[in-house]
PDB file of N, H, CA, C and O in Angstrom:
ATOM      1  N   UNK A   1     -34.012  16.482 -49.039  1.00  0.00           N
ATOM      2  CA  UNK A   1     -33.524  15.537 -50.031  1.00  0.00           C
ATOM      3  C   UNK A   1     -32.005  15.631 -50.180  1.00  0.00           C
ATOM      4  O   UNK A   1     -31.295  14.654 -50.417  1.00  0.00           O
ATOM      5  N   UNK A   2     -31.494  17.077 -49.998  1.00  0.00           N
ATOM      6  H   UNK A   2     -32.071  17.870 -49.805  1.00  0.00           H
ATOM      7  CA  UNK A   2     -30.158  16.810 -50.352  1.00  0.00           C
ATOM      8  C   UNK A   2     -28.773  16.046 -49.256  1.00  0.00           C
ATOM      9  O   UNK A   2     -27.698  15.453 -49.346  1.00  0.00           O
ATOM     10  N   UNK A   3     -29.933  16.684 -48.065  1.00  0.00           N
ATOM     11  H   UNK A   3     -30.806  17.165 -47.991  1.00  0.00           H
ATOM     12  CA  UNK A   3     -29.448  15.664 -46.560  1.00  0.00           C
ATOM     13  C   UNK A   3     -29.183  14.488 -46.855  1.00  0.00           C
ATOM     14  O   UNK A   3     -28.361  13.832 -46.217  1.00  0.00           O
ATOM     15  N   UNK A   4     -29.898  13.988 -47.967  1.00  0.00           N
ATOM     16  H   UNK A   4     -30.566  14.521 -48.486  1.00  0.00           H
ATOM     17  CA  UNK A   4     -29.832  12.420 -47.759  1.00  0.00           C
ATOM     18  C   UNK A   4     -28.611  11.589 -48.949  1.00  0.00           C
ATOM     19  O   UNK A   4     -28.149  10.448 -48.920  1.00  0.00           O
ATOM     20  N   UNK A   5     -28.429  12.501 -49.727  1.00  0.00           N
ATOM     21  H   UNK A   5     -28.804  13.428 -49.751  1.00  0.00           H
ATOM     22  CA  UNK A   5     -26.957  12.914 -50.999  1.00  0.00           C
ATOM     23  C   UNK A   5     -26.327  12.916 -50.063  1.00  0.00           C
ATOM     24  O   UNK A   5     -25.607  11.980 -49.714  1.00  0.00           O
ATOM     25  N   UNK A   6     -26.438  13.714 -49.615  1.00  0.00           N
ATOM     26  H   UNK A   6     -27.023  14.473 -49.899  1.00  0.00           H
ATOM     27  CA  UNK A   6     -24.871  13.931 -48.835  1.00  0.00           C
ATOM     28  C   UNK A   6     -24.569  12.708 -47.537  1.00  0.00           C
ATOM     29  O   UNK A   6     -23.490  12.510 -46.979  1.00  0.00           O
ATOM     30  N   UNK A   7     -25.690  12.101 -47.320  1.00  0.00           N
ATOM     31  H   UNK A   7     -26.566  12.262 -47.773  1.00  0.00           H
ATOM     32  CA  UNK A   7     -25.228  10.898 -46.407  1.00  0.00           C
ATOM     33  C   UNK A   7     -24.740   9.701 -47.374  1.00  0.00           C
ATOM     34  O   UNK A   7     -23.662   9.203 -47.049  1.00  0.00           O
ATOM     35  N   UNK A   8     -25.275   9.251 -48.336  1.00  0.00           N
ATOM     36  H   UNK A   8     -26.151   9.656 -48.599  1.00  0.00           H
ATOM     37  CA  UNK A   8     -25.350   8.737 -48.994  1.00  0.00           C
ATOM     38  C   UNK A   8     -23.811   8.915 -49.824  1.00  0.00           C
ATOM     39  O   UNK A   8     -23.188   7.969 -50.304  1.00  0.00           O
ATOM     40  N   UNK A   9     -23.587   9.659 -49.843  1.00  0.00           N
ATOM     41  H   UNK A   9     -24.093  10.428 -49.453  1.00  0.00           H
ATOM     42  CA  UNK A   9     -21.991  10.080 -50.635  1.00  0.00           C
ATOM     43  C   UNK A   9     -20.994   9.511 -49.208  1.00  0.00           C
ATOM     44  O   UNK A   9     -20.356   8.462 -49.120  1.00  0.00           O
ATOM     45  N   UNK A  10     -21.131  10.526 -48.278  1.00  0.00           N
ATOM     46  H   UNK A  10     -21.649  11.379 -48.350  1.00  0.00           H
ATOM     47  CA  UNK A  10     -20.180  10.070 -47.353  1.00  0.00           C
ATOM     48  C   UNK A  10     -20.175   8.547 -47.005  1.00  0.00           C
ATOM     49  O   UNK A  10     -19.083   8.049 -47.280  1.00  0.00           O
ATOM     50  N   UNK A  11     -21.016   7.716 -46.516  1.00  0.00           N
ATOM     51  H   UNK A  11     -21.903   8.121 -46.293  1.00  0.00           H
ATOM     52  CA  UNK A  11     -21.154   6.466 -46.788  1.00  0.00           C
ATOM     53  C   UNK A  11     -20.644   5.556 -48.090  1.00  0.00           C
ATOM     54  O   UNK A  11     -20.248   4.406 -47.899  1.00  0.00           O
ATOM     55  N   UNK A  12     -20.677   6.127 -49.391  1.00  0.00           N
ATOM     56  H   UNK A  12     -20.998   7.061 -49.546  1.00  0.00           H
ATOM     57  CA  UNK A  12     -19.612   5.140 -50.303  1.00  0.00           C
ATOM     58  C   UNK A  12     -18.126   5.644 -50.610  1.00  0.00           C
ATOM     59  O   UNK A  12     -17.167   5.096 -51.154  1.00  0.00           O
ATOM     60  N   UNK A  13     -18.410   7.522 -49.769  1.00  0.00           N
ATOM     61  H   UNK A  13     -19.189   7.967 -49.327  1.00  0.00           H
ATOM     62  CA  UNK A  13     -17.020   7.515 -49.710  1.00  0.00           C
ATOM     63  C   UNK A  13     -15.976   6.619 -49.089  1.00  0.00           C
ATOM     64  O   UNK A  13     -14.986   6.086 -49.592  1.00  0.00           O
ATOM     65  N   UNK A  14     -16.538   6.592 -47.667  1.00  0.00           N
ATOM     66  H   UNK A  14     -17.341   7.025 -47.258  1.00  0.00           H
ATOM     67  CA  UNK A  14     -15.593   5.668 -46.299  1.00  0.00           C
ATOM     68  C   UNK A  14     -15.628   4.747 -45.911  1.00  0.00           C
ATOM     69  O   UNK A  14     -15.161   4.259 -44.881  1.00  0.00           O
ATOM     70  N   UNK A  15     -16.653   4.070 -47.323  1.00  0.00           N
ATOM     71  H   UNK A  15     -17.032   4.466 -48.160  1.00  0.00           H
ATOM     72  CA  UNK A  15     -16.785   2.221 -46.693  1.00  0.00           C
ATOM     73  C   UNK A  15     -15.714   1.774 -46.831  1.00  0.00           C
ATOM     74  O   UNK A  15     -15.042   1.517 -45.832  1.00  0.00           O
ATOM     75  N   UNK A  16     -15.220   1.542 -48.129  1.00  0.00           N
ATOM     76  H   UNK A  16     -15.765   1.750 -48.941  1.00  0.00           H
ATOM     77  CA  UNK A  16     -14.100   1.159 -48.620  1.00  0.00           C
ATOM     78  C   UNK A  16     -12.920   1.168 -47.512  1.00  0.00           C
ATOM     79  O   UNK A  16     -12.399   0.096 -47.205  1.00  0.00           O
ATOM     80  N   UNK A  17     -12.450   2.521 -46.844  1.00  0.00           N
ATOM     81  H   UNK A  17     -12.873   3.392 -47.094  1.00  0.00           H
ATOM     82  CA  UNK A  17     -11.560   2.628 -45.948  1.00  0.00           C
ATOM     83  C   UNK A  17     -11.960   1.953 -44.703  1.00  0.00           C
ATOM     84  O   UNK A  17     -11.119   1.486 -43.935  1.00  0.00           O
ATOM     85  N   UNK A  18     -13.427   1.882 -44.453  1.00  0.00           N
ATOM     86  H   UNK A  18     -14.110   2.262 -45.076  1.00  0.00           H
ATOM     87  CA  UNK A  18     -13.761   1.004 -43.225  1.00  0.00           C
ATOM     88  C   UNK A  18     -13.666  -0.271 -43.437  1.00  0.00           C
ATOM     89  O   UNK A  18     -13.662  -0.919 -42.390  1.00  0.00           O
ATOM     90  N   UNK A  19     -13.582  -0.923 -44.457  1.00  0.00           N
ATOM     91  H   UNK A  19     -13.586  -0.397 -45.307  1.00  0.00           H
ATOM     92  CA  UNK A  19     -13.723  -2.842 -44.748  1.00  0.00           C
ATOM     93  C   UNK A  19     -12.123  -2.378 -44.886  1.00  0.00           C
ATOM     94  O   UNK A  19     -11.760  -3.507 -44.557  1.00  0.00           O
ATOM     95  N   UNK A  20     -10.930  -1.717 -45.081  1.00  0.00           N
ATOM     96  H   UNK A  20     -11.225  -0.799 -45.349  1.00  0.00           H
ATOM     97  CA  UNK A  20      -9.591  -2.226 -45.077  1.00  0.00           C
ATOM     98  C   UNK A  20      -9.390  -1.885 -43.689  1.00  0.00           C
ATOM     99  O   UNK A  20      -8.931  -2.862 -43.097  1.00  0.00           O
ATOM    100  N   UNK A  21      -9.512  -1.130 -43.120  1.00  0.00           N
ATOM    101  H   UNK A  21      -9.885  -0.336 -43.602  1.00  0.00           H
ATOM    102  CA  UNK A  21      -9.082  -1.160 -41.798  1.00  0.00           C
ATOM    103  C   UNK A  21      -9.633  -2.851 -41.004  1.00  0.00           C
ATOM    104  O   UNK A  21      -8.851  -3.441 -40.259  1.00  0.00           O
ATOM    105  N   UNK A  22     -10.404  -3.166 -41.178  1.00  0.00           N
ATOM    106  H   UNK A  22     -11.039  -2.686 -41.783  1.00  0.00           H
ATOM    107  CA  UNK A  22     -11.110  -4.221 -40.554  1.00  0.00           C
ATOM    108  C   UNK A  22     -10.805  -5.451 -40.464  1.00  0.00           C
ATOM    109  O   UNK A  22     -11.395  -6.441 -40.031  1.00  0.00           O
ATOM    110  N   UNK A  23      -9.223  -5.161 -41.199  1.00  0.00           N
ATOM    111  H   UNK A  23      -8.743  -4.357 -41.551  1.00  0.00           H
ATOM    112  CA  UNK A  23      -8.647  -6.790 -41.442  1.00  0.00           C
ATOM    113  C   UNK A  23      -6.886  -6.367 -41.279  1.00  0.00           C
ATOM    114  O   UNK A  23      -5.959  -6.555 -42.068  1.00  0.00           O
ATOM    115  N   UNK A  24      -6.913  -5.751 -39.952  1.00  0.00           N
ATOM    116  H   UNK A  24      -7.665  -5.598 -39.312  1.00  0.00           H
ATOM    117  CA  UNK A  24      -5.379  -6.104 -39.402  1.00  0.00           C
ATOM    118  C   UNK A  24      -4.379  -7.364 -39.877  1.00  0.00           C
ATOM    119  O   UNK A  24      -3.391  -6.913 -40.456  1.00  0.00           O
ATOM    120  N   UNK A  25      -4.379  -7.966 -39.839  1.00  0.00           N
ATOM    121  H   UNK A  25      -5.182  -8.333 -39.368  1.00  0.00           H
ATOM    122  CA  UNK A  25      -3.678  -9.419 -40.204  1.00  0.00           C
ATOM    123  C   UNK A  25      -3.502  -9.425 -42.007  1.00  0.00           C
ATOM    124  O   UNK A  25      -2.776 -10.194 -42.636  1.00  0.00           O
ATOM    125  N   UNK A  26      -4.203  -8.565 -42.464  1.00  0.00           N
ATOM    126  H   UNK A  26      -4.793  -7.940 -41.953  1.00  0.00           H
ATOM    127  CA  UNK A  26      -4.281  -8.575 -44.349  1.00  0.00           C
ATOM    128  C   UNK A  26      -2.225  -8.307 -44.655  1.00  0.00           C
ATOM    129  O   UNK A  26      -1.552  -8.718 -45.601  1.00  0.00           O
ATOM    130  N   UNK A  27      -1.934  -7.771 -43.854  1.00  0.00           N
ATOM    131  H   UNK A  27      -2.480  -7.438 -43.086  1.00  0.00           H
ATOM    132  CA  UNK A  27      -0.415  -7.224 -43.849  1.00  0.00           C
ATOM    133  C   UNK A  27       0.625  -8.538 -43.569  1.00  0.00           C
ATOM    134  O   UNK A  27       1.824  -8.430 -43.824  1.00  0.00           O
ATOM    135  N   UNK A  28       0.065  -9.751 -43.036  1.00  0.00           N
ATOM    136  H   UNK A  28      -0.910  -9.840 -42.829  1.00  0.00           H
ATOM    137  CA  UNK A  28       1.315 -10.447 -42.474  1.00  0.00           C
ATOM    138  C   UNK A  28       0.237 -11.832 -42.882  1.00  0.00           C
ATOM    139  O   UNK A  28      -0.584 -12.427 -42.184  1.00  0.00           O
ATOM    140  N   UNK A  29       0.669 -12.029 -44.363  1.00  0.00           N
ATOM    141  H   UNK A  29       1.336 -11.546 -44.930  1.00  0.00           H
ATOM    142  CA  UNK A  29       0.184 -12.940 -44.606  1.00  0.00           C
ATOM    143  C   UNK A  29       1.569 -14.179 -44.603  1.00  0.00           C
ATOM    144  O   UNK A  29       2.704 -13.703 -44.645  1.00  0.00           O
ATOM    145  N   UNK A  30       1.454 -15.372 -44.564  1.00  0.00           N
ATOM    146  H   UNK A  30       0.532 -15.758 -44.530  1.00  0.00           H
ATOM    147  CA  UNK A  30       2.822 -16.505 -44.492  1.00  0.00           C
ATOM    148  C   UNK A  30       3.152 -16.610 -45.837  1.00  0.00           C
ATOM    149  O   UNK A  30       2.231 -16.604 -46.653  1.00  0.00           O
ATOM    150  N   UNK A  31       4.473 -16.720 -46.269  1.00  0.00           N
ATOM    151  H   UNK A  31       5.221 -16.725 -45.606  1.00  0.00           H
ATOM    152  CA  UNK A  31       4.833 -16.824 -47.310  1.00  0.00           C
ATOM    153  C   UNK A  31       5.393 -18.488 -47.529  1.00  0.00           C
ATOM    154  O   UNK A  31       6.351 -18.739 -46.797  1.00  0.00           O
ATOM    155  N   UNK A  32       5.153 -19.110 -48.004  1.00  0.00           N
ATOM    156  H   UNK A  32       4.375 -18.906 -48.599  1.00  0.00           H
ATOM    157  CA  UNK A  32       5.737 -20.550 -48.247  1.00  0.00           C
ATOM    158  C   UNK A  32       6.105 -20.612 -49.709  1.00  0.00           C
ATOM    159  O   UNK A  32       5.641 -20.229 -50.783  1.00  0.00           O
ATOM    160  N   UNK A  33       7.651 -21.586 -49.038  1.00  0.00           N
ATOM    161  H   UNK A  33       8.028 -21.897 -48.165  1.00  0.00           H
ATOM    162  CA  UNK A  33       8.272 -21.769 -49.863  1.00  0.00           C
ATOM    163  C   UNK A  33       8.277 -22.741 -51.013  1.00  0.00           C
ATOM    164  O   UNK A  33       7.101 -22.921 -51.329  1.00  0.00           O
ATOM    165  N   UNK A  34       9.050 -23.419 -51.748  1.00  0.00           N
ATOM    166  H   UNK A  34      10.006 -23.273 -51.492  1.00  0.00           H
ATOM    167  CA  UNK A  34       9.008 -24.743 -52.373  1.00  0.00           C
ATOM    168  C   UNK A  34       9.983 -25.292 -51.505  1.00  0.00           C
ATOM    169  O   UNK A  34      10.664 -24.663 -50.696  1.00  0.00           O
ATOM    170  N   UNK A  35      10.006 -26.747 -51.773  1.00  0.00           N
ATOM    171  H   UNK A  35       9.452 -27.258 -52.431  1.00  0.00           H
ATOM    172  CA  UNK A  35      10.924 -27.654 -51.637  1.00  0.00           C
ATOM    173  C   UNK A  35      12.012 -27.096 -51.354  1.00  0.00           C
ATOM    174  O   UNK A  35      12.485 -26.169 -52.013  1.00  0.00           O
ATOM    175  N   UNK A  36      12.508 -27.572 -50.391  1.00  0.00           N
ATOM    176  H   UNK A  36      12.125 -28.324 -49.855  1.00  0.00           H
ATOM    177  CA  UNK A  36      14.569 -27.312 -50.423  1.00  0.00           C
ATOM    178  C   UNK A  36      15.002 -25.731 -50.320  1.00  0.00           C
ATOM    179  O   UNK A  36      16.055 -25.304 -50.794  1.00  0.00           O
ATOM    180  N   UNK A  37      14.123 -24.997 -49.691  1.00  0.00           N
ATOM    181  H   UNK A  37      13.268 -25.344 -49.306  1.00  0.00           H
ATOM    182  CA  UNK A  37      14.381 -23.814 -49.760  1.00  0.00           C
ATOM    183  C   UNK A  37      13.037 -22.684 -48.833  1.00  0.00           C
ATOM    184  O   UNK A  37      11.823 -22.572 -49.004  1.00  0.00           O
ATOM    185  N   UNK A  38      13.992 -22.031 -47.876  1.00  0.00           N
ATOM    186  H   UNK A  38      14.978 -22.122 -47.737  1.00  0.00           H
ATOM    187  CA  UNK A  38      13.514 -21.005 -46.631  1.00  0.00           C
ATOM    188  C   UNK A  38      13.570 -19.947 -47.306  1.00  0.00           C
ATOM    189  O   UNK A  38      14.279 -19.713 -48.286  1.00  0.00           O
ATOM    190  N   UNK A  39      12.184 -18.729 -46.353  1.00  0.00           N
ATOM    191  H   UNK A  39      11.608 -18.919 -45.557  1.00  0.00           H
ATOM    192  CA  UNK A  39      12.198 -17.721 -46.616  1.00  0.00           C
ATOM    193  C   UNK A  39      13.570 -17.005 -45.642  1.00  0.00           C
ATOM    194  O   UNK A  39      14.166 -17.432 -44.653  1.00  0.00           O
ATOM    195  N   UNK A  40      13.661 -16.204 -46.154  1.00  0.00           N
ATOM    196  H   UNK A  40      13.177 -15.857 -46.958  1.00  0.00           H
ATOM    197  CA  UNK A  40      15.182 -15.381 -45.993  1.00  0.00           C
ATOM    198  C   UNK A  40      14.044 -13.941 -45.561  1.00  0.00           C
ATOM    199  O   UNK A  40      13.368 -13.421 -46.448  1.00  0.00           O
ATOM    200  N   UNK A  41      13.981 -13.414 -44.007  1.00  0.00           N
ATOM    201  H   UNK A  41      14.530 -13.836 -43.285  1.00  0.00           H
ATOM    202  CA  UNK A  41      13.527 -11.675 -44.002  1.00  0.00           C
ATOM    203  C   UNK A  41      14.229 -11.214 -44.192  1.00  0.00           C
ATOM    204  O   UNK A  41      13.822 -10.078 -44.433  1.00  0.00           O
ATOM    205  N   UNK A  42      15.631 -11.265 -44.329  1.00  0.00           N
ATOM    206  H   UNK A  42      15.961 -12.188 -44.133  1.00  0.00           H
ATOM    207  CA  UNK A  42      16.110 -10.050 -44.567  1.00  0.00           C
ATOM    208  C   UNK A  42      16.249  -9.332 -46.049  1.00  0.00           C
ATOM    209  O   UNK A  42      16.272  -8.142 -46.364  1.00  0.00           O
ATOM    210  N   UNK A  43      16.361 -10.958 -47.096  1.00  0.00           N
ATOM    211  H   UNK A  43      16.342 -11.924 -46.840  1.00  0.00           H
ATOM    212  CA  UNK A  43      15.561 -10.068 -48.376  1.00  0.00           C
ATOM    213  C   UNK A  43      14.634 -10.535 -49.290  1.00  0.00           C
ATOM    214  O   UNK A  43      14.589 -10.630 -50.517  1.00  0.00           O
ATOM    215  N   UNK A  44      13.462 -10.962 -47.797  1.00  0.00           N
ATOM    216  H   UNK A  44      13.498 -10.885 -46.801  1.00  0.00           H
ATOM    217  CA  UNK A  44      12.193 -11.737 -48.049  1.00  0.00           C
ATOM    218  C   UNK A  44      12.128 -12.196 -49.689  1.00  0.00           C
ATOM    219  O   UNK A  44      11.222 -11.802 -50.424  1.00  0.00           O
ATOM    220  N   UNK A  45      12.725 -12.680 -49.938  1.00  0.00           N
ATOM    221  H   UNK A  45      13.460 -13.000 -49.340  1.00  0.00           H
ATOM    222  CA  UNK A  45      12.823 -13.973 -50.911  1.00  0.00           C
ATOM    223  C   UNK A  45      13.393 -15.384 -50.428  1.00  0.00           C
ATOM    224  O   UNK A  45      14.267 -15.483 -49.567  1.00  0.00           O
ATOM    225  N   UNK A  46      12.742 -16.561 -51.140  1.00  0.00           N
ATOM    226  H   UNK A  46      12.031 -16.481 -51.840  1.00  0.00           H
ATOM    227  CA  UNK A  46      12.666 -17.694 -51.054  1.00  0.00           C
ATOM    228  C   UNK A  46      14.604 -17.966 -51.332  1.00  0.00           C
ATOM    229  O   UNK A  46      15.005 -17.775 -52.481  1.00  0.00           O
ATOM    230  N   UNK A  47      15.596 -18.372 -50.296  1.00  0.00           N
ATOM    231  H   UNK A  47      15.270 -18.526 -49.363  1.00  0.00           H
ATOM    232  CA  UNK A  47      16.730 -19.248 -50.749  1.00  0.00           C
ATOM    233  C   UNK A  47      17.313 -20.380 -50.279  1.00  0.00           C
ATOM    234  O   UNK A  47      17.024 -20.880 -49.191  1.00  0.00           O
ATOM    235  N   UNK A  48      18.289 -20.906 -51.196  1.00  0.00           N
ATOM    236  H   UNK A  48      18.524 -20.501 -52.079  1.00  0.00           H
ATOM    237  CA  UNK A  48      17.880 -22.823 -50.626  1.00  0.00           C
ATOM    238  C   UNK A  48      18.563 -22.419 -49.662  1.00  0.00           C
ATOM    239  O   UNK A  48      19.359 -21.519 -49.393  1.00  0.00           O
ATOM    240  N   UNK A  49      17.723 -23.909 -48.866  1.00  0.00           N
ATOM    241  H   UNK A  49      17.076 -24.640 -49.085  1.00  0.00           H
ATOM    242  CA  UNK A  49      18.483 -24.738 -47.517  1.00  0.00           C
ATOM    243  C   UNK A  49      19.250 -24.738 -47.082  1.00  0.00           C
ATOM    244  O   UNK A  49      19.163 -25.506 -46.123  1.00  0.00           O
ATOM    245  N   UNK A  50      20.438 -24.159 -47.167  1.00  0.00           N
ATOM    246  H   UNK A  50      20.509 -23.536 -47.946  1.00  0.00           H
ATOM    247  CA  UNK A  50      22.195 -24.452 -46.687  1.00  0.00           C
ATOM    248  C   UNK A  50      21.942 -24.793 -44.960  1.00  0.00           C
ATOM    249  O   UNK A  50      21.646 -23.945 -44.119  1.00  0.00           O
ATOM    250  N   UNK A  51      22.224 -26.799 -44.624  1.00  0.00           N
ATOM    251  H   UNK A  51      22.465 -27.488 -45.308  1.00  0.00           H
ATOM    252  CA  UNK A  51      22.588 -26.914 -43.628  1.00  0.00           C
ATOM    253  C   UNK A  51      24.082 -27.285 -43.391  1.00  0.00           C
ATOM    254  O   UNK A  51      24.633 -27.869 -44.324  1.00  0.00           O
ATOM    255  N   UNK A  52      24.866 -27.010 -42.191  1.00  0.00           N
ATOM    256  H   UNK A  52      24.418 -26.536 -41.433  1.00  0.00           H
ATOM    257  CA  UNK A  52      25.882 -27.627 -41.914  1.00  0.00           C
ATOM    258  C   UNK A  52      26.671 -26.551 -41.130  1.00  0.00           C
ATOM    259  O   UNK A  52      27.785 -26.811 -40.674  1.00  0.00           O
TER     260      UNK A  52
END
């Protein structure tokens, strides 16, 4: 019986860490902007448009 505790533990220990590993792409989601204004990476915030 206690074999089965202890599977049972390890299993809701490492699900959790197994469903985040399982979604590579969760990290680089697209950021969109409003109107009249680009994302900027270098200090990933939204600033206006400047063309010319």
């Amino acid at each position: 019986m206690k074999i089965y505790a202890l599977i049972a533990a390890s299993l809701l220990a490492l699900g959790p860490a197994a469903a985040l590993s399982a979604c590579p792409a969760h990290s680089e989601q697209a950021m969109s902007c409003t109107s009249g204004n680009v994302w900027d990476s270098d200090t990933e915030r939204c600033v206006p448009n400047v063309t010319g």
